[in-house]
C-alpha positions as a LaTeX table, in Angstrom:
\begin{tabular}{lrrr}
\hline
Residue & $x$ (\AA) & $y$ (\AA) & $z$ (\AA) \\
\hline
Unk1 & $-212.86$ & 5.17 & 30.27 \\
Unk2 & $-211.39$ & 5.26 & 26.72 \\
Unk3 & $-207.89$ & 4.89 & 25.91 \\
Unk4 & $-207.92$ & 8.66 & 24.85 \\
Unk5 & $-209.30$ & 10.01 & 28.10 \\
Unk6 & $-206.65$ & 8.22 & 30.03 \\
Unk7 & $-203.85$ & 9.68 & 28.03 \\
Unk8 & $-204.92$ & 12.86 & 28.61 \\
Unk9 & $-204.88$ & 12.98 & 32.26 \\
Unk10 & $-201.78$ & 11.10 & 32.58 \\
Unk11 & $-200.26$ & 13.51 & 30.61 \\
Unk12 & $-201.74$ & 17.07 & 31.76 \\
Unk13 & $-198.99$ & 16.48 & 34.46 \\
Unk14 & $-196.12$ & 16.81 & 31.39 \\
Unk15 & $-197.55$ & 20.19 & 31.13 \\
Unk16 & $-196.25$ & 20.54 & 34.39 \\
Unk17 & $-192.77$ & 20.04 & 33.10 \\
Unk18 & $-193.04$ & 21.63 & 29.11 \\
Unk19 & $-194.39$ & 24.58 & 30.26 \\
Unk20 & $-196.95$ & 26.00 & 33.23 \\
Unk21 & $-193.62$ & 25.84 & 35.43 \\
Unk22 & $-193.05$ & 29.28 & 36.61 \\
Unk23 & $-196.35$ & 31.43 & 36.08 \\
Unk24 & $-197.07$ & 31.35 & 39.47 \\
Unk25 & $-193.95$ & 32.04 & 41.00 \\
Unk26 & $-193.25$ & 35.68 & 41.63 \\
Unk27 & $-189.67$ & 35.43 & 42.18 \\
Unk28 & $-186.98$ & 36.06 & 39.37 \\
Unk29 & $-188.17$ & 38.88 & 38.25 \\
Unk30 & $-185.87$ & 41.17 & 38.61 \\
Unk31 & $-184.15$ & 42.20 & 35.29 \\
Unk32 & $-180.97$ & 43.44 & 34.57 \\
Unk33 & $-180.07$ & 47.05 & 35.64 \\
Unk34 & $-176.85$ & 47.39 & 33.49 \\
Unk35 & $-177.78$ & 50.07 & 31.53 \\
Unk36 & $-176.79$ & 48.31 & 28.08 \\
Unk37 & $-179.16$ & 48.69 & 25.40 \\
Unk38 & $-180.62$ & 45.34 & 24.08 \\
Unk39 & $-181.11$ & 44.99 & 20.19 \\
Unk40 & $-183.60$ & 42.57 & 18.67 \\
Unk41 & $-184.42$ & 41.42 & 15.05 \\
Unk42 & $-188.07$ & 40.74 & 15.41 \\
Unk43 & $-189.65$ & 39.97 & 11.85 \\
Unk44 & $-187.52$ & 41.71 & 9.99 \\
Unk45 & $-187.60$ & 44.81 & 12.25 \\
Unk46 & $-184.78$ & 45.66 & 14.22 \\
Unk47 & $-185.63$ & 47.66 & 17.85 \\
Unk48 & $-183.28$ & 48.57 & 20.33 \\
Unk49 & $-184.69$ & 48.64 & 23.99 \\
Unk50 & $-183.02$ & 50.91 & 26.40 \\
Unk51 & $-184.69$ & 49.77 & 29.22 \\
Unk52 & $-187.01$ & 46.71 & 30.15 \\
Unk53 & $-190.71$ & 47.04 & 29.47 \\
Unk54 & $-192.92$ & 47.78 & 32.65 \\
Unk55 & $-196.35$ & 47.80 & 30.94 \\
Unk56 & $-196.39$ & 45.03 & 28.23 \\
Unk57 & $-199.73$ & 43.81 & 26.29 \\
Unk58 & $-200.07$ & 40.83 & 24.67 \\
Unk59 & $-203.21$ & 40.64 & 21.94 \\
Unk60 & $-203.89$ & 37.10 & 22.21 \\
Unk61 & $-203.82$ & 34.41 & 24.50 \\
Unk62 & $-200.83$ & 32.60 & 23.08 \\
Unk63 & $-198.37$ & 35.69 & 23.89 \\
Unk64 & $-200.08$ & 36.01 & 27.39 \\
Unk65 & $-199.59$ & 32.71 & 28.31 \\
Unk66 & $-195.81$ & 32.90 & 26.97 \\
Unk67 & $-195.45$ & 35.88 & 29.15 \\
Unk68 & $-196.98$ & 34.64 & 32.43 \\
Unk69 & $-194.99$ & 31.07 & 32.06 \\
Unk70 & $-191.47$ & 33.58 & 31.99 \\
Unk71 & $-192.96$ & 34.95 & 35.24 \\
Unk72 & $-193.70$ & 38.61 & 33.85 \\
Unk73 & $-197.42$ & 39.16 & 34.78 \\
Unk74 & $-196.30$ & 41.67 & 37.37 \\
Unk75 & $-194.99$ & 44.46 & 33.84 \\
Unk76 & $-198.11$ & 43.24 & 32.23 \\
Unk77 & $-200.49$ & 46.65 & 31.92 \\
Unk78 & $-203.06$ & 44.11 & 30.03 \\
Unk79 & $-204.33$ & 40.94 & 28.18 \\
Unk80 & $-207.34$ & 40.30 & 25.53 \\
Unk81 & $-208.34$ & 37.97 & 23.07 \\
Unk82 & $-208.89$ & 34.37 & 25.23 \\
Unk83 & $-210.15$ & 31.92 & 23.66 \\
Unk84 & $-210.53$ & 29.09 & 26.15 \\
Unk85 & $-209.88$ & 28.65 & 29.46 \\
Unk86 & $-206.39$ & 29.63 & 31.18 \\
Unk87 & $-204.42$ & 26.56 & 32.78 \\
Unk88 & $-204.71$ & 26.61 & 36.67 \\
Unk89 & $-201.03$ & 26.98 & 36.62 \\
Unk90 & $-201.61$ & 30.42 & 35.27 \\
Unk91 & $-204.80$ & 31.30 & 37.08 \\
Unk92 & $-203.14$ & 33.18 & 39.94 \\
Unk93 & $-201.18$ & 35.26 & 37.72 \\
Unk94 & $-203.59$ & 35.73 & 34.94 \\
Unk95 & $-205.70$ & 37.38 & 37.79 \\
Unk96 & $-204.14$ & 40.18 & 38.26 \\
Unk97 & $-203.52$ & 41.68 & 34.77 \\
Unk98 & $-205.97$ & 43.44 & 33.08 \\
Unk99 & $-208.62$ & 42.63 & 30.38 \\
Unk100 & $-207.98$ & 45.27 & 28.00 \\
Unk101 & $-210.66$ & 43.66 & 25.30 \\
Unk102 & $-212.33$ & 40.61 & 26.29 \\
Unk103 & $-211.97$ & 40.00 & 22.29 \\
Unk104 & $-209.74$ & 41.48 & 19.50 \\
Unk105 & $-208.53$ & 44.59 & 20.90 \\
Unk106 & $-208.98$ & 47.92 & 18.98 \\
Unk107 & $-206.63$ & 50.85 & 18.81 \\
Unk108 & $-208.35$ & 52.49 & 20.97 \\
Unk109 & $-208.38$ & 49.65 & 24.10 \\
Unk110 & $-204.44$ & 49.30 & 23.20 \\
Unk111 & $-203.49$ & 52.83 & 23.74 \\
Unk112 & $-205.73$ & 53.27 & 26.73 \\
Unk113 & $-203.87$ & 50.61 & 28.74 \\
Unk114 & $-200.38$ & 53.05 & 27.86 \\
Unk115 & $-198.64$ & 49.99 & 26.99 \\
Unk116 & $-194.59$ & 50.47 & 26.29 \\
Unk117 & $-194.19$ & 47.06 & 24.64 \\
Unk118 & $-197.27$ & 44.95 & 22.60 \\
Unk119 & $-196.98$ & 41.77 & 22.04 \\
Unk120 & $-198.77$ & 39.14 & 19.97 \\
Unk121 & $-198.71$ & 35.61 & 18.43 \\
Unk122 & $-199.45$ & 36.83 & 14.93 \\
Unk123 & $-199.17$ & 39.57 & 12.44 \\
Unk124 & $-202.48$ & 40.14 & 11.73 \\
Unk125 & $-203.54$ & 41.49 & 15.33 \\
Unk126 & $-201.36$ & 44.64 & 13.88 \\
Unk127 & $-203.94$ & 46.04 & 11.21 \\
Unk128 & $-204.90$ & 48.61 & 10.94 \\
Unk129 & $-208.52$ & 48.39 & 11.88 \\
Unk130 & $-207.42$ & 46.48 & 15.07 \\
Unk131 & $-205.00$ & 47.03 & 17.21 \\
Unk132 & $-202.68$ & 49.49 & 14.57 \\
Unk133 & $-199.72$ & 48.81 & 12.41 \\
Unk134 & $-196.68$ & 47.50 & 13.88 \\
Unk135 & $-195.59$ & 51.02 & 12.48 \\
Unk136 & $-198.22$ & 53.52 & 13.42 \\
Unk137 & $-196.86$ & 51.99 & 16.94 \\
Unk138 & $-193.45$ & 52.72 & 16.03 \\
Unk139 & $-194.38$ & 56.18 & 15.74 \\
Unk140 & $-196.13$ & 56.77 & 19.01 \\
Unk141 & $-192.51$ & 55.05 & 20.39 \\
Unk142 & $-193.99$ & 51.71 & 21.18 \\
Unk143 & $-192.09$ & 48.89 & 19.94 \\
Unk144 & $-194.38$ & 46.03 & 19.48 \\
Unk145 & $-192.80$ & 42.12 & 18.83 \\
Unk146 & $-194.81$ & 39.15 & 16.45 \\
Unk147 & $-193.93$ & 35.43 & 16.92 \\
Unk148 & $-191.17$ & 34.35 & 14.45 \\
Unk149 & $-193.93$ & 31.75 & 14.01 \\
Unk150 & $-195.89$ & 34.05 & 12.17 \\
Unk151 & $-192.75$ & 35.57 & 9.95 \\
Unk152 & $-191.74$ & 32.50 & 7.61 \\
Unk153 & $-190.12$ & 34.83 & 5.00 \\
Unk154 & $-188.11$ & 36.44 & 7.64 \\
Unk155 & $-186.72$ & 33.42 & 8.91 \\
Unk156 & $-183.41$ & 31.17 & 7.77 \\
Unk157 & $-184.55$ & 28.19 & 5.55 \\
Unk158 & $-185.58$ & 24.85 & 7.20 \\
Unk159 & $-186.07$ & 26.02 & 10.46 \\
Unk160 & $-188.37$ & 24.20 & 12.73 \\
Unk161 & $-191.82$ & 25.76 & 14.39 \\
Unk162 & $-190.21$ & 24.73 & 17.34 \\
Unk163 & $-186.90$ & 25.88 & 17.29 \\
Unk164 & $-189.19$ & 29.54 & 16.29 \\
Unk165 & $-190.84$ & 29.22 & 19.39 \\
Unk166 & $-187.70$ & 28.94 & 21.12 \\
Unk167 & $-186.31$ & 31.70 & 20.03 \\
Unk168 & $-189.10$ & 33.72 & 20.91 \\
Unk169 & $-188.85$ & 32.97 & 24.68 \\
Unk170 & $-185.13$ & 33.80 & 24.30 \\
Unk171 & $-185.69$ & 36.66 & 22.27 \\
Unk172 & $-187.99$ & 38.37 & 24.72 \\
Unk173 & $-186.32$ & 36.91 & 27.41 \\
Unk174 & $-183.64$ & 39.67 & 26.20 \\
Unk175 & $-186.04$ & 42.59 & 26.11 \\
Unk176 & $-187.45$ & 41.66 & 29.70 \\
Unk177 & $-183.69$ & 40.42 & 31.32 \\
Unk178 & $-184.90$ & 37.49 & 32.22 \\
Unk179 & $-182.67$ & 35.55 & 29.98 \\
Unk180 & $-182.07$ & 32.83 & 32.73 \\
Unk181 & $-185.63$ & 32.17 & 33.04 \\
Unk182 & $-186.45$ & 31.96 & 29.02 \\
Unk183 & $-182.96$ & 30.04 & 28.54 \\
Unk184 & $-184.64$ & 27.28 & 31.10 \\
Unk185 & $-187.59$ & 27.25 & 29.26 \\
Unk186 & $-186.28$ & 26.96 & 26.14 \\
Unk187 & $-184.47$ & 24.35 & 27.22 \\
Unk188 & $-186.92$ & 22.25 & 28.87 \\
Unk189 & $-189.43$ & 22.46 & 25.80 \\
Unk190 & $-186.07$ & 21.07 & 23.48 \\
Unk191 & $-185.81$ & 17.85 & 25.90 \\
Unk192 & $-189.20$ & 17.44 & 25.65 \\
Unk193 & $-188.79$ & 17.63 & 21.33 \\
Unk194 & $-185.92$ & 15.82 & 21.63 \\
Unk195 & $-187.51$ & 12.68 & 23.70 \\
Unk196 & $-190.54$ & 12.64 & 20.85 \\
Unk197 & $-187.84$ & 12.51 & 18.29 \\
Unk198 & $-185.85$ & 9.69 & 19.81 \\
Unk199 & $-189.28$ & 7.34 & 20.11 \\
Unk200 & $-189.72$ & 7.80 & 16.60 \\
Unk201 & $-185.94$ & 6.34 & 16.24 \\
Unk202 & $-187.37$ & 3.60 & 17.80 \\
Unk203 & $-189.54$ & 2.57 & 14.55 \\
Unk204 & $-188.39$ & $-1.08$ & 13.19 \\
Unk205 & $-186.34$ & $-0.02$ & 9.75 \\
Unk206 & $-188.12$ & $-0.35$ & 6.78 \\
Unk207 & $-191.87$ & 0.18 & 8.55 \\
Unk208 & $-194.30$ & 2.06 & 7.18 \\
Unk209 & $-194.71$ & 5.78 & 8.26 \\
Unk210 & $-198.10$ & 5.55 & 9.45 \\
Unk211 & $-200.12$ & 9.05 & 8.16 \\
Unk212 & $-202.51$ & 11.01 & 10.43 \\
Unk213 & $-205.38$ & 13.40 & 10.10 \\
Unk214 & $-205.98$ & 15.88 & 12.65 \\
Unk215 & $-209.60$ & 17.05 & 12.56 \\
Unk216 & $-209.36$ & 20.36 & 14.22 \\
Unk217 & $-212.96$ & 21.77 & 13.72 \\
Unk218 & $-216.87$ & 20.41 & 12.11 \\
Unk219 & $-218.55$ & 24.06 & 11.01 \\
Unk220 & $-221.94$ & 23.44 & 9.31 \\
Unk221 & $-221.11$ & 19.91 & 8.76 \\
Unk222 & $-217.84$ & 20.05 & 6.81 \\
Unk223 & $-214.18$ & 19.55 & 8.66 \\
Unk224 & $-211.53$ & 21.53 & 8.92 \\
Unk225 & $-207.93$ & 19.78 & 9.46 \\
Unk226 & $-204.43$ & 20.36 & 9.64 \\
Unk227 & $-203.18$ & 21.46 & 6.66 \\
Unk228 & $-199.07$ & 21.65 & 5.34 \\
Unk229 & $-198.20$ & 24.98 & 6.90 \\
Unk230 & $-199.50$ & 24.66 & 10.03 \\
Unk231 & $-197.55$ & 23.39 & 13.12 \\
Unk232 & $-199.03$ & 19.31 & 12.98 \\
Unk233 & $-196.74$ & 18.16 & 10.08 \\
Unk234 & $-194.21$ & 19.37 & 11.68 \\
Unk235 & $-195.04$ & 17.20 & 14.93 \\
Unk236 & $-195.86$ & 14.36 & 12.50 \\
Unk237 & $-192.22$ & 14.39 & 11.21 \\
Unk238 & $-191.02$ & 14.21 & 14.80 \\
Unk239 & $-193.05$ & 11.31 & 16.05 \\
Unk240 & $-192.34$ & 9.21 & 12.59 \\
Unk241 & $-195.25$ & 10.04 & 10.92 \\
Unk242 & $-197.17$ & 12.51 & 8.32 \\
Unk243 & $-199.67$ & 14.58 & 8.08 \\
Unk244 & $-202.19$ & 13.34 & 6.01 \\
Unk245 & $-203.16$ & 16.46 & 4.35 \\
Unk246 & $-199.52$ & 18.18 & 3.97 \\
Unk247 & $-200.00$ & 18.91 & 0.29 \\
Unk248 & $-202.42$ & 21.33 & 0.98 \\
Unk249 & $-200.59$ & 24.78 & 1.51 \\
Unk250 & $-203.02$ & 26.25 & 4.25 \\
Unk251 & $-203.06$ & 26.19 & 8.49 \\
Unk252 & $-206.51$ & 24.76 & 8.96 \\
Unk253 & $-208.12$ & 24.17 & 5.60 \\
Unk254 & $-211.63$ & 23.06 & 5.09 \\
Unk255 & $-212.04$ & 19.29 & 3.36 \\
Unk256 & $-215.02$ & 17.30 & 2.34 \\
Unk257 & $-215.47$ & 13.95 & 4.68 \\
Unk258 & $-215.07$ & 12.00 & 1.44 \\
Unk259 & $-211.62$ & 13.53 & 0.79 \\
Unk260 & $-210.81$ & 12.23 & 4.50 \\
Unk261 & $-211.55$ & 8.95 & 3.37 \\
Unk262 & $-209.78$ & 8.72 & 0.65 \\
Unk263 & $-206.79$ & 9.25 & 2.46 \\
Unk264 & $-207.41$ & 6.73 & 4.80 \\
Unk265 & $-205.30$ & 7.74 & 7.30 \\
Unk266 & $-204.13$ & 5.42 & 10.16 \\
Unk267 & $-204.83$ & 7.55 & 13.61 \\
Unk268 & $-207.22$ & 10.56 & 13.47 \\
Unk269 & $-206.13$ & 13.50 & 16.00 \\
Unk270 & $-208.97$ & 15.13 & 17.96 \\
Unk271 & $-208.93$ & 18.84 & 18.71 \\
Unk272 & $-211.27$ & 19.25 & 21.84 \\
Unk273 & $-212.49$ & 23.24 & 21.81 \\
Unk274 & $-215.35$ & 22.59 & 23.97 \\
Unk275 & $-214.95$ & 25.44 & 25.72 \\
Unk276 & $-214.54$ & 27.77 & 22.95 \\
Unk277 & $-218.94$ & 26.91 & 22.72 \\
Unk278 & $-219.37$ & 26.43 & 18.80 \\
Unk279 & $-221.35$ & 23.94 & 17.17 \\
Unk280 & $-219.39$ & 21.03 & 16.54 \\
Unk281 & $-216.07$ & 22.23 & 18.41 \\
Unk282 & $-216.58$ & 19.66 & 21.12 \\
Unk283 & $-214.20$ & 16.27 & 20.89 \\
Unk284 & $-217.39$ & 14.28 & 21.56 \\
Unk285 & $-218.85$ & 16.10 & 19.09 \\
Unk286 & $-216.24$ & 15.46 & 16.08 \\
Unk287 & $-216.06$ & 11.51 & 17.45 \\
Unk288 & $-220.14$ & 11.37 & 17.23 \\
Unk289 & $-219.89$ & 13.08 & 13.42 \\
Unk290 & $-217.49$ & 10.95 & 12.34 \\
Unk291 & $-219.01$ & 7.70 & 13.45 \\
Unk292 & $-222.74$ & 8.71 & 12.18 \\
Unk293 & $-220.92$ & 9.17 & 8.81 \\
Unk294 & $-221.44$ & 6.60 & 6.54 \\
Unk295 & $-217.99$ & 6.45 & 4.71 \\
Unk296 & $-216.23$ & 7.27 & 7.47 \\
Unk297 & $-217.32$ & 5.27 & 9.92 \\
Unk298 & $-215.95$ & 2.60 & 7.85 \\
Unk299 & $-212.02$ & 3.59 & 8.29 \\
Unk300 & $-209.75$ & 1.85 & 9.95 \\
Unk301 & $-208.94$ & 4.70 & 12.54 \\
Unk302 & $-212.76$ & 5.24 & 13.35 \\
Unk303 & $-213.99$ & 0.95 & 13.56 \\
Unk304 & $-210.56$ & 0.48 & 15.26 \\
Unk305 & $-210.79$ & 3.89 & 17.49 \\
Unk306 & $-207.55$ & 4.82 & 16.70 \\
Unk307 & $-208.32$ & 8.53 & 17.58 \\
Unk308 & $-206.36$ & 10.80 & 20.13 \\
Unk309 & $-207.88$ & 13.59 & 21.76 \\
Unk310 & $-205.96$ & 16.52 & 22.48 \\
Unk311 & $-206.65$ & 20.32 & 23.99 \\
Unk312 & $-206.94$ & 21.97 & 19.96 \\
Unk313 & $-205.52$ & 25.12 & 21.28 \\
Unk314 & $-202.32$ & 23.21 & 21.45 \\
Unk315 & $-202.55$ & 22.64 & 17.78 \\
Unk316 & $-201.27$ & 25.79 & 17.45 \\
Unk317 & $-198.01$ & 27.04 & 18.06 \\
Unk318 & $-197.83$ & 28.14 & 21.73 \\
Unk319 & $-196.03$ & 27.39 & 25.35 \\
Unk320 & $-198.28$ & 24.63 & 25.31 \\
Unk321 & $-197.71$ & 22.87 & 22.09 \\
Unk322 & $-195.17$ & 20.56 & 23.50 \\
Unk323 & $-198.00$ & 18.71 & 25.48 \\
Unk324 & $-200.11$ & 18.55 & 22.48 \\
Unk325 & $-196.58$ & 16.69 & 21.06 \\
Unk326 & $-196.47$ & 14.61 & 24.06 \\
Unk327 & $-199.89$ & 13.23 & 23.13 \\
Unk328 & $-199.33$ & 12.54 & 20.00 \\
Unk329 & $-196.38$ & 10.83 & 20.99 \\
Unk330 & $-197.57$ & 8.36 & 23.66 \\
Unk331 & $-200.92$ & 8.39 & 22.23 \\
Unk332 & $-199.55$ & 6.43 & 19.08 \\
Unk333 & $-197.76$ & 4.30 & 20.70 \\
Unk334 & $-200.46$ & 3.34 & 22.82 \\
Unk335 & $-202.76$ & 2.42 & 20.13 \\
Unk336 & $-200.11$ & 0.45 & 18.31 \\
Unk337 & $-197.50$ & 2.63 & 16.58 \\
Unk338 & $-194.36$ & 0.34 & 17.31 \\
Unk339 & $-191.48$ & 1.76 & 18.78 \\
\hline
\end{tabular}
């Protein structure tokens, strides 16, 4: 088995501990009865919720899975938009909400379902020709909530991707009164940060910052990787290293293979999307394109197989991304980072 493999399944069971802790537990989720109005800044839009939401949508897997792992799939009224397959920590719960849109949900799926709170990962489910405008929802009295992920303009200067997931599992951990259970969270997911961080500490003074290239998707022969914006520099940083391609102002920009060469880069970072089903999205896949290339095959990282392979929905800022961190973390020091 390949050094790559074995990380993995050691570390699924960090999931475990990052996240996938609670989803299946029904208790604790009773929320707070007080009566007191609870404000919330979401994106620049400030909604006051007299009561708790009982029939909540999320538009996208990332906000379901947030959802289920703070225990809430019982004030779920539905779910759409997966894109691969739910963890089995989730399973149970994820069973019994309901499929609104096995895709991008429309307006009209959305209002059937008669949510009272929607929630998603990312602005752009709230168009228009989707699922509405955060504001056409305003005026049918739903208050709807986007990741502070998503909101960069609306958030104070130099804070982290992480920290911004954070305070969206506090933030709705308001809205549902579940604060105890988001606080934990929270706070599990900054130990986990803060023991990535700490290895990097580790690096001799003086070493080089070894650069990375995380090859997220091969459509029609040409790669896609992780560009500045996206959440992988910001994991790079925290493991003592940088994103190869962090100049680049884009999420998931498309590259030529000869660009990827010519940055050289010392580990390459596997998405695996195999069961999203495209062409190319497969980790085997990306490994077998890479070493048929004939300039890339070459590198370092790819005669030396110093390539990770990680679930690529983690790539993305989620409940999961700390495992995808974890990875990176052990994974690099298991091919020879120093620490």
């Amino acid at each position: 088995m390949r050094r790559p493999a074995r990380l993995g399944i050691a570390l699924t069971l960090a999931l475990a501990t990052a996240g996938c802790s609670a989803a299946a537990d029904h208790r604790n989720q009773a929320h707070t009865t007080s009566g007191t109005p609870v404000s919330v800044t979401n994106c620049g839009r400030p909604t006051v919720f007299t009561r708790p939401p009982e029939r909540a949508v999320a538009l996208d897997q990332t906000s379901t899975e947030t959802l289920l792992e703070l225990g809430l799939h019982g004030r779920m009224a539905g779910t759409a938009n997966l894109k691969t397959k739910i963890p089995a920590a989730y399973a149970a719960a994820y069973a019994e909400v309901p499929v609104i849109a096995p895709k991008i949900a429309t307006g009209e799926q959305l209002r059937a379902a008669a949510p009272d709170f929607v929630v998603a990962a990312s602005a752009d489910l709230f168009t228009a020709d989707r699922a509405g405008t955060r504001g056409e929802l305003a005026a049918l009295k739903v208050p709807t909530f986007v990741s502070a992920v998503d909101c960069p303009r609306e958030n104070p200067a130099g804070t982290t991707p992480f920290e911004l997931l954070f305070s969206d599992y506090e933030n709705l951990g308001r809205i549902f009164g579940v604060e105890e259970r988001a606080h934990a969270l929270a706070t599990r997911q900054r130990s986990a940060v803060a023991k990535a961080g700490a290895d990097a500490a580790k690096v001799p003074r003086g070493a080089r910052q070894p650069t990375v290239v995380y090859l997220y998707s091969v459509f029609n022969g040409m790669p896609y990787v992780a560009g500045g914006t996206g959440l992988p520099s910001e994991m790079s940083r925290i493991v003592g290293a940088r994103n190869a391609f962090d100049d680049i102002d884009e999420d998931w920009p498309e590259v030529s293979w000869e660009e990827v060469a010519r940055r050289d880069p010392d580990f390459i970072v596997v998405g695996d999307l195999s069961e999203r089903g495209r062409p190319g999205d497969s980790a085997a896949e990306k490994r077998a394109a890479m070493t048929r290339h004939p300039v890339i095959s070459r590198l370092a990282a790819v005669a030396g197989d110093r390539i990770l392979e990680v679930p690529g929905i983690e790539l993305d800022p989620s409940v999961r991304s700390v495992h995808a961190l974890g990875l990176l973390s052990e994974g690099m020091k298991g091919l020879g980072h120093a620490r």
